[in-house]
N, C-alpha and C positions, 0 to 999 in steps of 0.2 A: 102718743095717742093709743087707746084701747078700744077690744070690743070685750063685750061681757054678755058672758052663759047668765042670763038671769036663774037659768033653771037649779043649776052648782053654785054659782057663784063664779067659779071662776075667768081669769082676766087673760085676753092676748095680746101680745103688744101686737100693732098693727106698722108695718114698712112701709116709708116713704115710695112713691111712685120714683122711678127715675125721667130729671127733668126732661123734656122737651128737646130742647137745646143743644144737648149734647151731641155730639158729632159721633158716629160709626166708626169706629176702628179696626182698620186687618189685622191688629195688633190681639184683640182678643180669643179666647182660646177654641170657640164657636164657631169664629170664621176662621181662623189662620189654620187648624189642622184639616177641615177639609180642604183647602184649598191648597194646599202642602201635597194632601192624596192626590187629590185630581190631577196636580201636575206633575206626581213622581207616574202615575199610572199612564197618561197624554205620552210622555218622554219617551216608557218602557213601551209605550203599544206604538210608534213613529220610529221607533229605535228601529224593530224590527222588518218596518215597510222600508226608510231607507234611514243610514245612518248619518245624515246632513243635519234630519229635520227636526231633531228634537233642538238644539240649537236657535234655531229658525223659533220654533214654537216658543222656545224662554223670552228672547227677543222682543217675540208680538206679543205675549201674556207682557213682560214689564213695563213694555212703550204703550197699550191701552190701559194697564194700571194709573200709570203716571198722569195719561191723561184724561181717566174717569177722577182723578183725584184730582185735579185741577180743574177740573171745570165744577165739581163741586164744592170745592173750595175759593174760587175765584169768579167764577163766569154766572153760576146759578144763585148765590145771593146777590150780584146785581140785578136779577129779573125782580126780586121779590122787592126791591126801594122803589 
């Protein structure tokens, strides 16, 4: 598909929208490096108050990962049948 400069002449091709459907991934490079900072900075600033809790914080950041991902994976397409 095209648009056209009537006024040149010339032609652009025009990009597909990306579908609907497609499911969000941390895997992309948009989300995955901020979220990389956020938690090397979270570590380095908890490091310093006490040295238990960055540990503690990876923990709760992976265990509400796993389960923000499973319930949109699982739980929230059965609301919409």
């Amino acid at each position: 598909m095209c648009i056209t400069n009537h006024k040149d002449g010339r032609e652009s091709r025009l990009v597909r929208a990306p579908r609907k459907d497609e499911n969000s991934s941390l895997l992309k490079p948009s989300i995955l490096f901020p979220l990389i900072a956020l938690f090397a900075t979270g570590d380095a600033a908890s490091g310093l108050i006490d040295p238990s809790l960055p540990q503690f914080l990876s923990v709760v950041a992976v265990s509400s990962l796993a389960v923000g991902s499973a319930l949109n994976s699982f739980v929230f397409p059965q609301f919409n049948q």
